[in-house]
ROFIGU-79262 format. One record per residue: residue in three letters; residue number from 0; x, y, z of N, C-alpha, C in turn. Coordinates in Angstrom, 3 decimals, padded with zeros to 6 digits, m for minus. Layout:
% ROFIGU-79262
   r   k     n_c1     n_c2     n_c3    ca_c1    ca_c2    ca_c3     c_c1     c_c2     c_c3
 ALA NUM        X        Y        Z        X        Y        Z        X        Y        Z
...
END
This chain:
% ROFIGU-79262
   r   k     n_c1     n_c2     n_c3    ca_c1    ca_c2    ca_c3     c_c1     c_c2     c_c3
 UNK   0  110.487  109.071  079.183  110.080  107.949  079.996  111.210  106.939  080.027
 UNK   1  111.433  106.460  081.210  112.141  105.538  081.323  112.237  104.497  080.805
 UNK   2  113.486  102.891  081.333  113.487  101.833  080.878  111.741  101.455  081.939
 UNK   3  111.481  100.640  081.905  110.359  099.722  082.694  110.732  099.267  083.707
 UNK   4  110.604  098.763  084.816  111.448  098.057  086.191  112.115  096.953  085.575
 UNK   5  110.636  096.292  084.992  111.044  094.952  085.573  111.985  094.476  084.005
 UNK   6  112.131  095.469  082.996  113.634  095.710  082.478  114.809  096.000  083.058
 UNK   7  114.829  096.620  084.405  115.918  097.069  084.456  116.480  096.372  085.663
 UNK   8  115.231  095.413  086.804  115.146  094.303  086.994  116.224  092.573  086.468
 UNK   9  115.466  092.785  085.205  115.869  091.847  084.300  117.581  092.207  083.667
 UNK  10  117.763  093.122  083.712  119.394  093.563  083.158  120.290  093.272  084.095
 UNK  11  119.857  094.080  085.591  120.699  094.221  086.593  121.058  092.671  087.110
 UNK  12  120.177  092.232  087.263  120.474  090.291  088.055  120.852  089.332  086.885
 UNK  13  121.042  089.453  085.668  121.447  088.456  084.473  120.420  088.030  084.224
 UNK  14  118.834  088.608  084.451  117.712  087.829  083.815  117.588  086.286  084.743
 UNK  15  117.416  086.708  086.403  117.336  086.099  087.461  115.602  085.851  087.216
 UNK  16  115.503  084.843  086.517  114.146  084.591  087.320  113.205  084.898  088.351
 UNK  17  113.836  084.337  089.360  113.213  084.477  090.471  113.178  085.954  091.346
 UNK  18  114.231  087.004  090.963  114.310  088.239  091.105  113.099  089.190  089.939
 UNK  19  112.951  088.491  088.539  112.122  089.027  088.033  110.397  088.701  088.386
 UNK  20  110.199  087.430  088.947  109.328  086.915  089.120  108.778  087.866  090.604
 UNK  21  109.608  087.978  091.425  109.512  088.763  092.613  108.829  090.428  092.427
 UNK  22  109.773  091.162  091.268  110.045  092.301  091.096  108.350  092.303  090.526
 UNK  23  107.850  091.625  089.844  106.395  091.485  089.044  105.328  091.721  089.829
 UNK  24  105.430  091.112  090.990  104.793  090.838  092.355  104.471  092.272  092.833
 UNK  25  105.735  092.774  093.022  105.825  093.856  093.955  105.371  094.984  093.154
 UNK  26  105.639  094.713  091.603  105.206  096.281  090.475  104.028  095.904  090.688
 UNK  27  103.052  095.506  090.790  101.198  095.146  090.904  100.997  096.863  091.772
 UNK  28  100.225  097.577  091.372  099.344  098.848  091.191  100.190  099.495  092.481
 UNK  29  101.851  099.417  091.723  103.046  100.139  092.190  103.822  100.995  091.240
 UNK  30  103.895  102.199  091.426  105.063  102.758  090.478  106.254  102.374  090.284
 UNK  31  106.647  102.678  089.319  108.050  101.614  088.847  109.011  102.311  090.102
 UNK  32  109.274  103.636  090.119  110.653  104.028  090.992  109.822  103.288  092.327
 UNK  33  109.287  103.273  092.801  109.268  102.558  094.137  108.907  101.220  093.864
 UNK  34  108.451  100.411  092.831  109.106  098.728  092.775  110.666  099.260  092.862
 UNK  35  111.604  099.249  091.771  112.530  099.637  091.807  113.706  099.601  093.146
 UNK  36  113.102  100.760  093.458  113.703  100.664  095.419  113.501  099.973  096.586
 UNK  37  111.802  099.095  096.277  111.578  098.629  097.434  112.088  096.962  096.890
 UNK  38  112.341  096.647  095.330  113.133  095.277  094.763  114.714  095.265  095.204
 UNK  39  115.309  096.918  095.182  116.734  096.480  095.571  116.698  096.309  097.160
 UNK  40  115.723  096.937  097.833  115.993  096.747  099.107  116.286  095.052  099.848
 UNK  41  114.982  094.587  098.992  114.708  093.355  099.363  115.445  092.542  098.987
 UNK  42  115.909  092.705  097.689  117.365  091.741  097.088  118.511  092.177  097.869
 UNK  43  118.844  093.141  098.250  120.240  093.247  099.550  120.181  092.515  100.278
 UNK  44  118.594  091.919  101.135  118.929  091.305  102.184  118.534  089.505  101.830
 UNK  45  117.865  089.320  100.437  118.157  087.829  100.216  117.393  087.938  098.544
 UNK  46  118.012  087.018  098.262  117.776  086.690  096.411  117.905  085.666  095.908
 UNK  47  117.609  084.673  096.708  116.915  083.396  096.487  115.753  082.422  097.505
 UNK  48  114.979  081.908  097.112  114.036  081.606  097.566  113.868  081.073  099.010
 UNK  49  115.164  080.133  099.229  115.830  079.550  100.871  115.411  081.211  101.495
 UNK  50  116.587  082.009  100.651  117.164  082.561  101.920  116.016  083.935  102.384
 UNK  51  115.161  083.812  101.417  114.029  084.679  101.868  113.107  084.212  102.311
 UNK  52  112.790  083.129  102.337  112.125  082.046  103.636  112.641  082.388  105.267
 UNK  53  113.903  082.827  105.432  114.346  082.661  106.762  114.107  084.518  107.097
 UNK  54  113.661  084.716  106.355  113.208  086.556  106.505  112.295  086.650  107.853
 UNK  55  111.913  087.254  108.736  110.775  087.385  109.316  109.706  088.261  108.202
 UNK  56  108.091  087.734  107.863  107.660  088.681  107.543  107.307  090.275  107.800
 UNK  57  107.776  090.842  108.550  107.771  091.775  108.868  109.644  092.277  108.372
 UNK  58  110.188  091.896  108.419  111.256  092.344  108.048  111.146  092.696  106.557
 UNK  59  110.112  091.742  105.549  110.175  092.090  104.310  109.155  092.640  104.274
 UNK  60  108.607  093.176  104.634  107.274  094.471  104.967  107.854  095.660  105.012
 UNK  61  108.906  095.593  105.885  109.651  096.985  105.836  110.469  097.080  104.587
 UNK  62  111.165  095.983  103.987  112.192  096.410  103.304  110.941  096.497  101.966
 UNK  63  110.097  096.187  101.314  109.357  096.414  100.101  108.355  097.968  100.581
 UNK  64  108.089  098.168  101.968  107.438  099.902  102.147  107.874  101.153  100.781
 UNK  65  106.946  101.532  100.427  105.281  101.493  100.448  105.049  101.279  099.322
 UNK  66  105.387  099.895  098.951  104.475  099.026  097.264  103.481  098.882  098.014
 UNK  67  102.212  099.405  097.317  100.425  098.876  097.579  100.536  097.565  097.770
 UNK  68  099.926  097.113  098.812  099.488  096.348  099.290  100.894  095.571  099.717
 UNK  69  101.943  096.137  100.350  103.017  095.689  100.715  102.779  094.258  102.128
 UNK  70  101.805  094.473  103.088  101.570  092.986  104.444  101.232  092.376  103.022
 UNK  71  100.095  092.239  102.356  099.662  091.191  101.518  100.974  090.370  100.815
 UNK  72  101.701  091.594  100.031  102.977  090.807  099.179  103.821  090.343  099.609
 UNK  73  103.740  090.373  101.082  104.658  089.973  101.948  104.422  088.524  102.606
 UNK  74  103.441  087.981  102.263  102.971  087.168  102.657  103.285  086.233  101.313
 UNK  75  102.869  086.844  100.306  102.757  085.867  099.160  104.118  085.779  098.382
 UNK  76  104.829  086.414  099.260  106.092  086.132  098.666  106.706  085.019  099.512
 UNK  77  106.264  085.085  100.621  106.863  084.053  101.367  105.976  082.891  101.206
 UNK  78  104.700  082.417  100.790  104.196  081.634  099.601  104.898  081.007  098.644
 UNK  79  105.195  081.605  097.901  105.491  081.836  096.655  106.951  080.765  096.501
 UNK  80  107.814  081.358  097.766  109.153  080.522  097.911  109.175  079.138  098.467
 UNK  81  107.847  078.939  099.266  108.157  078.116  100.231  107.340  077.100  098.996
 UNK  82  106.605  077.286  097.932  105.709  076.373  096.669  107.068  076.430  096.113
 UNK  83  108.362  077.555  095.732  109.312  077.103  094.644  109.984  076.002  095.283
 UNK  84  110.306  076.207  096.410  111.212  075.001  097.281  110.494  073.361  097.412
 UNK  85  109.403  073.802  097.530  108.225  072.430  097.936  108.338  071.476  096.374
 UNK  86  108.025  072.349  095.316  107.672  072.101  094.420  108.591  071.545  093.572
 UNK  87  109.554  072.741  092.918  110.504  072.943  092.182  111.511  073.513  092.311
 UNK  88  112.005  073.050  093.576  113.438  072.396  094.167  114.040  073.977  093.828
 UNK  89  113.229  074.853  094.430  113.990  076.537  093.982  113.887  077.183  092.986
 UNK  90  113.574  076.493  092.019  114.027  077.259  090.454  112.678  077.769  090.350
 UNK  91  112.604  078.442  089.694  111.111  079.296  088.921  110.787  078.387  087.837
 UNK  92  110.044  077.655  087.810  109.073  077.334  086.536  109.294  077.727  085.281
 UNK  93  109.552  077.240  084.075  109.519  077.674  082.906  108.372  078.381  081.783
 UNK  94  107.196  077.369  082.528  106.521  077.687  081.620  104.904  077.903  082.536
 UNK  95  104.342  078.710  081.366  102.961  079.538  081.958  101.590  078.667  082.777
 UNK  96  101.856  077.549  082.228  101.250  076.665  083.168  101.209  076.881  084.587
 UNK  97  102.537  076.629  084.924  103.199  075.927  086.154  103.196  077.587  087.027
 UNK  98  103.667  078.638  085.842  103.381  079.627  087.160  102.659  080.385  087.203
 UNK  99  101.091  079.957  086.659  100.047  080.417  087.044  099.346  079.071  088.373
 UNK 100  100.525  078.466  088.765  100.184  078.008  090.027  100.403  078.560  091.428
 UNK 101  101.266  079.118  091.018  102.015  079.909  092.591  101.221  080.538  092.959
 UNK 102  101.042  080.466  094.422  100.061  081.103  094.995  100.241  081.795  095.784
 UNK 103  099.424  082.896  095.875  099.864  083.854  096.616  099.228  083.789  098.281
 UNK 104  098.812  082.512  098.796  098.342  081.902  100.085  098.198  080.875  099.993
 UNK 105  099.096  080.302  100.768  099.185  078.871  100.995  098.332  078.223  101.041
 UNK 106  098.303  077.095  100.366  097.057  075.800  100.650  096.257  076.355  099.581
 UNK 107  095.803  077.392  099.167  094.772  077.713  097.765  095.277  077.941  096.342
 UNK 108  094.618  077.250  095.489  095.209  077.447  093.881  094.619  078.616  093.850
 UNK 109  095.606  079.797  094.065  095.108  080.993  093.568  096.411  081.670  092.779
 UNK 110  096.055  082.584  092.044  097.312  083.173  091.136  097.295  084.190  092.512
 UNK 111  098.515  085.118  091.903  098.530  086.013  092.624  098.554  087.760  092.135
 UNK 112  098.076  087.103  090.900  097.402  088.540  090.351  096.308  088.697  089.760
END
């Protein structure tokens, strides 16, 4: 058995937050080799919170295909960035409080797992 993704996640970006925080999202009742592939896809085309805001959702629909429930995570990822930017000026949250706020639909305190 392999390393875990969101180890190998965490190795590959220097322990990027917001790439691990993403990669978490997308492993939800996903096999690791396809988090894996559908995390590098999506980090090729942006890997920080701005610049995956200017994504069309459908563009990151295709690039995360076929993580379960890929329209949904696609949505709440673009959530997710537009609360880090609103909120906390980009950065990911430190602590378990704060990011069991992010929500995975705008306007509702909902987690997103």
């Amino acid at each position: 058995m392999g390393e875990p993704v969101l180890g190998v996640v965490a190795r590959e970006s220097n322990r990027d937050p917001f790439r691990i925080l993403i990669s978490c999202l997308l492993s939800l009742r996903t096999k690791d080799k396809t988090t894996r592939e559908a995390s590098a896809r999506l980090f090729a085309l942006a890997h920080q919170p701005a610049t995956m805001l200017t994504l069309p959702l459908q563009k990151i629909e295709r690039a995360i295909y076929p993580v379960g429930f890929y329209r949904t995570k696609a949505k709440s990822i673009h959530a997710i960035c537009r609360r880090l930017l609103d909120v906390y000026g980009g950065t990911v949250p430190d602590s378990i409080e704060e990011l069991v706020t992010l929500s995975g639909s705008a306007g509702k305190r909902r987690t997103w797992w």
